[in-house]
KEMAR-262893 format. One record per atom (N, C-alpha, C): atom name; chain; residue number from 1; x, y, z. Coordinates in Angstrom, 2 decimals. Atoms other than C-alpha are relative to their C-alpha. Example, Ala and Ser with C-alpha at 12.3 -4.5 7.8 and 13.67 -1.06 7.14 Angstrom:
2
{atom = N&chain = A&n = 1&X = 0.89&Y = -1.19&Z = 0.00}
{atom = CA&chain = A&n = 1&X = 12.30&Y = -4.50&Z = 7.80}
{atom = C&chain = A&n = 1&X = 0.90&Y = 1.20&Z = 0.00}
{atom = N&chain = A&n = 2&X = -0.82&Y = -1.19&Z = -0.06}
{atom = CA&chain = A&n = 2&X = 13.67&Y = -1.06&Z = 7.14}
{atom = C&chain = A&n = 2&X = -0.77&Y = 1.09&Z = 0.73}
//
This chain:
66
{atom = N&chain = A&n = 1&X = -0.71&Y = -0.36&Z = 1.21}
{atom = CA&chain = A&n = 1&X = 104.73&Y = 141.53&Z = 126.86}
{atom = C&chain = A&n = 1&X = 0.09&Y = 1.52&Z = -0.06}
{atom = N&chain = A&n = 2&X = 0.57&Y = -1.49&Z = 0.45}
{atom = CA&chain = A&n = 2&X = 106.01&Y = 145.04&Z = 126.26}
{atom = C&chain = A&n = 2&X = -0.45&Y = 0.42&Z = -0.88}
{atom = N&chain = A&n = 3&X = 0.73&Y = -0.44&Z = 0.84}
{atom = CA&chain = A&n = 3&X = 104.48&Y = 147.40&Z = 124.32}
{atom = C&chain = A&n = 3&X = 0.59&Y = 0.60&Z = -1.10}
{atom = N&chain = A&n = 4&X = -0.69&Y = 0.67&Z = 0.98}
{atom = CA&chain = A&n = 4&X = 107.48&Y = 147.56&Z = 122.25}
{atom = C&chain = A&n = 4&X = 0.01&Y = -0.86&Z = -0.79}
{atom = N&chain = A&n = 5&X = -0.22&Y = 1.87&Z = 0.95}
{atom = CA&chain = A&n = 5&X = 107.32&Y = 143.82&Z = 121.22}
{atom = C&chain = A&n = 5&X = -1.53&Y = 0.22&Z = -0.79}
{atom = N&chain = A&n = 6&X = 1.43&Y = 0.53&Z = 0.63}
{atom = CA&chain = A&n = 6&X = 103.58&Y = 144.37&Z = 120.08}
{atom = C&chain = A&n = 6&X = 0.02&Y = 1.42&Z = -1.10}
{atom = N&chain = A&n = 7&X = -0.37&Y = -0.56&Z = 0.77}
{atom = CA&chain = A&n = 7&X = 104.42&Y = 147.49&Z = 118.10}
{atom = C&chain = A&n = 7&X = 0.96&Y = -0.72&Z = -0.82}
{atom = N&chain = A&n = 8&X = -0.65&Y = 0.66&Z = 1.20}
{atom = CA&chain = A&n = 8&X = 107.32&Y = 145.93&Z = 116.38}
{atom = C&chain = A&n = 8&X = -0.96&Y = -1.43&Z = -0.97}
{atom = N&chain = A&n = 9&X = 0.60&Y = 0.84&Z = 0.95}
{atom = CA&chain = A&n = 9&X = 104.70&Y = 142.82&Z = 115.70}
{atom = C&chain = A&n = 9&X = -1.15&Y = 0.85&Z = -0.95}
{atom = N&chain = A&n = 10&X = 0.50&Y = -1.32&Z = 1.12}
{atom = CA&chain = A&n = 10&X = 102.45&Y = 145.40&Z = 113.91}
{atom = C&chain = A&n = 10&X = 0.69&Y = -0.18&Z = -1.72}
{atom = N&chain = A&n = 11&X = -0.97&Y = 0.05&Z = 0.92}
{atom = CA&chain = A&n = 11&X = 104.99&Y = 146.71&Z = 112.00}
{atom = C&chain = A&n = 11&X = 0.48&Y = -1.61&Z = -0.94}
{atom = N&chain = A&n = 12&X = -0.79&Y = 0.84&Z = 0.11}
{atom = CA&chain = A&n = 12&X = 106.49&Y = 143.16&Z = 110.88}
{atom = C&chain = A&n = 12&X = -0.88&Y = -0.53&Z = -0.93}
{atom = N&chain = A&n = 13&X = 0.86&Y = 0.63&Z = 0.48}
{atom = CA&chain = A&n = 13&X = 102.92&Y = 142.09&Z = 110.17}
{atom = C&chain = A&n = 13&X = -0.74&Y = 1.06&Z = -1.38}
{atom = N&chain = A&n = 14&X = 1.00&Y = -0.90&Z = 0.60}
{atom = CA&chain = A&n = 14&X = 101.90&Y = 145.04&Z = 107.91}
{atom = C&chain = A&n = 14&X = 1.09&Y = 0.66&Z = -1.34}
{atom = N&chain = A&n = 15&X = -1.43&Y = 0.17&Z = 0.72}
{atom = CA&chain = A&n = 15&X = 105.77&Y = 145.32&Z = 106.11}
{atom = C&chain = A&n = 15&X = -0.15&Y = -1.56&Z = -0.89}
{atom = N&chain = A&n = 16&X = 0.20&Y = 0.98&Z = 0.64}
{atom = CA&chain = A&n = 16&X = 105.61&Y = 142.84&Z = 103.52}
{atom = C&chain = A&n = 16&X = 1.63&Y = -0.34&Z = -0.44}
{atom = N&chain = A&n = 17&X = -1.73&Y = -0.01&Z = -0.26}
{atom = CA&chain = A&n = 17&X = 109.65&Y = 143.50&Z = 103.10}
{atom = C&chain = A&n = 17&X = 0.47&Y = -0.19&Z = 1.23}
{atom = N&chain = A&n = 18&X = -0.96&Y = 0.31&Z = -1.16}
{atom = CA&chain = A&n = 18&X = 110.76&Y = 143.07&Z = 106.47}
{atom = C&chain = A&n = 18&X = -0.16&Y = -1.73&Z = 0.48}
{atom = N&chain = A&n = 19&X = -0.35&Y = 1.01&Z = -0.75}
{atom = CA&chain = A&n = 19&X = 111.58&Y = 139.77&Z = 108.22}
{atom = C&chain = A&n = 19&X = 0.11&Y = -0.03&Z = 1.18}
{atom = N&chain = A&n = 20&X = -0.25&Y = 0.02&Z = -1.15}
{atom = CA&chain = A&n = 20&X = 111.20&Y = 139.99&Z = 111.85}
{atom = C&chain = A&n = 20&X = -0.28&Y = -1.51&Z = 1.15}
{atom = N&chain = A&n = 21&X = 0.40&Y = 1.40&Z = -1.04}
{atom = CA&chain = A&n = 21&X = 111.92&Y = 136.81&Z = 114.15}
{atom = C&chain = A&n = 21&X = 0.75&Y = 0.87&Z = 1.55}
{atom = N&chain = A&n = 22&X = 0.06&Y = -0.59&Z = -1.01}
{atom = CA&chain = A&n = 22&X = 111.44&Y = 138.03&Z = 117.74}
{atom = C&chain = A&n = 22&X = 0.41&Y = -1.42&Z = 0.99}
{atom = N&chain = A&n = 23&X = -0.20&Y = 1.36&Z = -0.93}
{atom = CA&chain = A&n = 23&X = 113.01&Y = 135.44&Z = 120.79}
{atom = C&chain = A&n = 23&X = 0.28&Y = 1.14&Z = 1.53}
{atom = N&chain = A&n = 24&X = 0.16&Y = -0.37&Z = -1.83}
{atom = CA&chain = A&n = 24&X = 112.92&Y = 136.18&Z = 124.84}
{atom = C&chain = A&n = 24&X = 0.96&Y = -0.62&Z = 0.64}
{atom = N&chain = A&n = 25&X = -1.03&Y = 0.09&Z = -0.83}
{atom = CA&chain = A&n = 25&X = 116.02&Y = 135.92&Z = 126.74}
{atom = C&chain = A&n = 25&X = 0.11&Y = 0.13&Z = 0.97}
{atom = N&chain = A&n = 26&X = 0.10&Y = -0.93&Z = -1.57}
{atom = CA&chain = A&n = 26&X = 116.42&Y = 136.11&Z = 130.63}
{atom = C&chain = A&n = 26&X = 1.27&Y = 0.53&Z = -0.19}
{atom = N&chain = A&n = 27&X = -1.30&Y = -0.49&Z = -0.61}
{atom = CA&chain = A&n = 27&X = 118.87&Y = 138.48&Z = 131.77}
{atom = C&chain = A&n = 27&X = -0.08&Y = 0.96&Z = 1.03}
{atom = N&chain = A&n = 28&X = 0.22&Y = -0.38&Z = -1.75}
{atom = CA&chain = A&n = 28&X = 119.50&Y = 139.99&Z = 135.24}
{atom = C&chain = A&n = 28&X = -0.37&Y = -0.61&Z = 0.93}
{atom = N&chain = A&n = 29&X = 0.56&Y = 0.84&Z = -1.23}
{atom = CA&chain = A&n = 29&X = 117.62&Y = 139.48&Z = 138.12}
{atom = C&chain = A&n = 29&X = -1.05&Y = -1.30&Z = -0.14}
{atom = N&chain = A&n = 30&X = 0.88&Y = 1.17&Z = -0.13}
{atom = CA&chain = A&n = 30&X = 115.03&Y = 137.08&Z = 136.75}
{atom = C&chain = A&n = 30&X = 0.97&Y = -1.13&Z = -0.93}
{atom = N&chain = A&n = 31&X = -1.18&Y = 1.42&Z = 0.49}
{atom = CA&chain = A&n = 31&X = 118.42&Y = 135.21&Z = 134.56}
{atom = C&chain = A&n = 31&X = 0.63&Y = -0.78&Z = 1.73}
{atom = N&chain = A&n = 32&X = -0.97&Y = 0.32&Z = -1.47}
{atom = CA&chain = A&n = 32&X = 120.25&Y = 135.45&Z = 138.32}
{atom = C&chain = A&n = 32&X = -1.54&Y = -1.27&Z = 1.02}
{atom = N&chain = A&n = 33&X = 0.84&Y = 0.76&Z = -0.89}
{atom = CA&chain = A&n = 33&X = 116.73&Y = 133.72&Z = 139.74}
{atom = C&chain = A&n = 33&X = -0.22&Y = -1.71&Z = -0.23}
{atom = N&chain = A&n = 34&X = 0.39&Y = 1.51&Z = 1.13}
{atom = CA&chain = A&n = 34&X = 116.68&Y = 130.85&Z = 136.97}
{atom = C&chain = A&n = 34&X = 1.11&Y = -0.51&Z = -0.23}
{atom = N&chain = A&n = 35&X = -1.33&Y = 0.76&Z = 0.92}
{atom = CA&chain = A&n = 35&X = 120.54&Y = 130.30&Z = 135.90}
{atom = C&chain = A&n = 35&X = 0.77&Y = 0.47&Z = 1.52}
{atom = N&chain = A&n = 36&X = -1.15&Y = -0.52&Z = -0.92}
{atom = CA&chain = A&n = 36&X = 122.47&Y = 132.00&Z = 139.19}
{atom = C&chain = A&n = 36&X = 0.98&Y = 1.42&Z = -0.98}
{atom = N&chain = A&n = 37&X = -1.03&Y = -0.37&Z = 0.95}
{atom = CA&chain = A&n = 37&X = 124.21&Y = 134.01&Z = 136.37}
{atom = C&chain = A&n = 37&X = -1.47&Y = 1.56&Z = -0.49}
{atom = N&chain = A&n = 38&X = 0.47&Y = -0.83&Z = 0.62}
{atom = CA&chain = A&n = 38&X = 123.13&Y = 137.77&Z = 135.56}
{atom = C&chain = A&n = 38&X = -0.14&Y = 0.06&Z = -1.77}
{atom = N&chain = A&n = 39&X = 0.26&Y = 0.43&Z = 1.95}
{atom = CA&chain = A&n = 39&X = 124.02&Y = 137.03&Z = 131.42}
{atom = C&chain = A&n = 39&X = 0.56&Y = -1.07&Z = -0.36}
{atom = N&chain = A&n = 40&X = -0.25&Y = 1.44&Z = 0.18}
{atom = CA&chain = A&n = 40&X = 123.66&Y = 133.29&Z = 130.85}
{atom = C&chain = A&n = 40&X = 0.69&Y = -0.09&Z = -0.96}
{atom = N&chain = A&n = 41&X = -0.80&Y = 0.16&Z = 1.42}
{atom = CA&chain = A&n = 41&X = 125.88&Y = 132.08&Z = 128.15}
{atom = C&chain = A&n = 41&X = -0.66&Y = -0.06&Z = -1.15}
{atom = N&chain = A&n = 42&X = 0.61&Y = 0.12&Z = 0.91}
{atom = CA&chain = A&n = 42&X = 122.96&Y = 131.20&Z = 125.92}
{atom = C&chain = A&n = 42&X = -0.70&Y = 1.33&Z = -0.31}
{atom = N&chain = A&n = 43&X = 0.26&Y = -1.75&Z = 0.64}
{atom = CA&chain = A&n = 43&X = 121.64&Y = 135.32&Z = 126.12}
{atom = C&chain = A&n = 43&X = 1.12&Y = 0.49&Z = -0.49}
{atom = N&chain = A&n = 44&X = -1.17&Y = -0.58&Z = 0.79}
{atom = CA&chain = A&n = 44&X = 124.91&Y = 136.32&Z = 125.49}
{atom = C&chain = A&n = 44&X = 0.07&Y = -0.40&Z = -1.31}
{atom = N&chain = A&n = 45&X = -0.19&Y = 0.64&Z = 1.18}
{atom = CA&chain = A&n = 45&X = 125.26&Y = 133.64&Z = 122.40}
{atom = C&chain = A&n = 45&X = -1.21&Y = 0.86&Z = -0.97}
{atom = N&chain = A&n = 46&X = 1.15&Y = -0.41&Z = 1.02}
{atom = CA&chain = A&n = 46&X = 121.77&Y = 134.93&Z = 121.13}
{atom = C&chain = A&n = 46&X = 0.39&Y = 0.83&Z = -0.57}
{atom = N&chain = A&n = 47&X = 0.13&Y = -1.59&Z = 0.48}
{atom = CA&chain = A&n = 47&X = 122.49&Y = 138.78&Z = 120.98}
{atom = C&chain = A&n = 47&X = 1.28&Y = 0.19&Z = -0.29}
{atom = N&chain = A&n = 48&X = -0.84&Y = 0.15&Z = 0.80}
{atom = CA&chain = A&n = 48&X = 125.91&Y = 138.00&Z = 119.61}
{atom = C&chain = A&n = 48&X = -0.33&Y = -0.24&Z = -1.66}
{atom = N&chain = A&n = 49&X = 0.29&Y = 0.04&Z = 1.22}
{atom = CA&chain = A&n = 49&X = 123.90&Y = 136.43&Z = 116.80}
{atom = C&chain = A&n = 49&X = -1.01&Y = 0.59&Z = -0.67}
{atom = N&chain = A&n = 50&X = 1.25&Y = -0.78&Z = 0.41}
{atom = CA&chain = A&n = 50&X = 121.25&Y = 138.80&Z = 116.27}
{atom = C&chain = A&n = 50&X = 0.62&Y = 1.20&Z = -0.95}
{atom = N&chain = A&n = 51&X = -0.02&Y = -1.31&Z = 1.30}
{atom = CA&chain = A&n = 51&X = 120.84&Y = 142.22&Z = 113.71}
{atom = C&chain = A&n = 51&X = -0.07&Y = 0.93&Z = 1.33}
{atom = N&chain = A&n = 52&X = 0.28&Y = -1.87&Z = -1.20}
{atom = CA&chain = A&n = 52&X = 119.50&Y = 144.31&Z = 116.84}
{atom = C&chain = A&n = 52&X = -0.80&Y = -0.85&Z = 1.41}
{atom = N&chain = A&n = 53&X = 0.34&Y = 0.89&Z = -1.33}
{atom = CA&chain = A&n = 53&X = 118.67&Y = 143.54&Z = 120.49}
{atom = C&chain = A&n = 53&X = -1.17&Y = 1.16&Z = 0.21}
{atom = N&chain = A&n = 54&X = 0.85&Y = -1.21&Z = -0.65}
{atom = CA&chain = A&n = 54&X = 115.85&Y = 145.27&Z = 122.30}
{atom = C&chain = A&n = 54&X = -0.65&Y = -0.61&Z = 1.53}
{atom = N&chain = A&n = 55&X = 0.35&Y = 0.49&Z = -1.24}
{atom = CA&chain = A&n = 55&X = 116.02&Y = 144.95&Z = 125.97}
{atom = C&chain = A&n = 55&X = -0.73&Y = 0.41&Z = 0.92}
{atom = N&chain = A&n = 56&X = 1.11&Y = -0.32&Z = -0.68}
{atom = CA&chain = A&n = 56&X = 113.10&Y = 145.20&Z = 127.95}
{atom = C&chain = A&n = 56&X = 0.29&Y = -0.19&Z = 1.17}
{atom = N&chain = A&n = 57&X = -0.08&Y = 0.25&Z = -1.80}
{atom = CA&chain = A&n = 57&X = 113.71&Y = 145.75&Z = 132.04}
{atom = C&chain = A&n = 57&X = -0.97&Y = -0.71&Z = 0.48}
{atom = N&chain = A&n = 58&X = 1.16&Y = 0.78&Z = -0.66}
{atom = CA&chain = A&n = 58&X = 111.29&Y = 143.50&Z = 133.50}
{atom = C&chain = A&n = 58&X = -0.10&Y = 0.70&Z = 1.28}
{atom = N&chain = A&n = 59&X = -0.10&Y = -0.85&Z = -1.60}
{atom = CA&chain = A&n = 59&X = 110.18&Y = 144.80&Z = 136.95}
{atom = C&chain = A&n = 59&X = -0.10&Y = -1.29&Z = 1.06}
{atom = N&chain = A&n = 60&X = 0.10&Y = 0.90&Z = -0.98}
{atom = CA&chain = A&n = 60&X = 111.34&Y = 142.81&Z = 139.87}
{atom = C&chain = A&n = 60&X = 0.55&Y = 0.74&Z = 0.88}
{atom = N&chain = A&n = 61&X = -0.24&Y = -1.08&Z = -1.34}
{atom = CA&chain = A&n = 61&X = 111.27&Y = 144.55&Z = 143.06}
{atom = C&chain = A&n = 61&X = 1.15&Y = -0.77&Z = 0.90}
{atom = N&chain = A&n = 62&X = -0.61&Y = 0.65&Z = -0.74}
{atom = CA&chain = A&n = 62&X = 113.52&Y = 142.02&Z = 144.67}
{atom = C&chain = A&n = 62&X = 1.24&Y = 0.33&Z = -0.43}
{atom = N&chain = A&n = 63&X = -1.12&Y = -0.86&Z = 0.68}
{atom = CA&chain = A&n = 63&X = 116.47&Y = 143.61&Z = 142.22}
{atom = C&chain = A&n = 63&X = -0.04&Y = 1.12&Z = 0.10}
{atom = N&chain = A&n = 64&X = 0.77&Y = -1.48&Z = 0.02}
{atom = CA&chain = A&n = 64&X = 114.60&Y = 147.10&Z = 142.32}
{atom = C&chain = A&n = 64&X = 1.38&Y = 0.47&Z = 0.67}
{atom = N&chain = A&n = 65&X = -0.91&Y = -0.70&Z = -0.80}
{atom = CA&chain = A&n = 65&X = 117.61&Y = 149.29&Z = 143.39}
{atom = C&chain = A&n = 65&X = -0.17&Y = 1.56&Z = -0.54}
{atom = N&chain = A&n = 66&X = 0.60&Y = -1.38&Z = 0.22}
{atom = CA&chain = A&n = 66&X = 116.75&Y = 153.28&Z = 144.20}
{atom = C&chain = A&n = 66&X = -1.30&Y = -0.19&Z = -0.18}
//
């Protein structure tokens, strides 16, 4: 998990006004490992229906380029 996602749960948990529902999407090389497809139709659909995206690079050396 990044260390993004555990800051925003913080925050979310300590905000008595905010509403934060957090969901995990593949996209890229580990969507292209699981679907064939760099942005599956169902990540795309999500972060169409979302307020704000926050995309975390995963590290996969098998995509690693440079």
């Amino acid at each position: 998990m990044s260390q993004a996602v555990r800051v925003l749960e913080v925050v979310s948990a300590a905000a008595t006004d905010v509403d934060l529902k957090l969901e995990s999407h593949d996209f890229g090389g580990c969507a292209i490992e699981k679907t064939g497809e760099p942005l599956p139709p169902s990540t795309l659909k999500a972060c169409q229906a979302a307020d704000a995206i926050l995309m975390v690079r995963p590290l996969n050396l098998y995509f690693h380029i440079g």
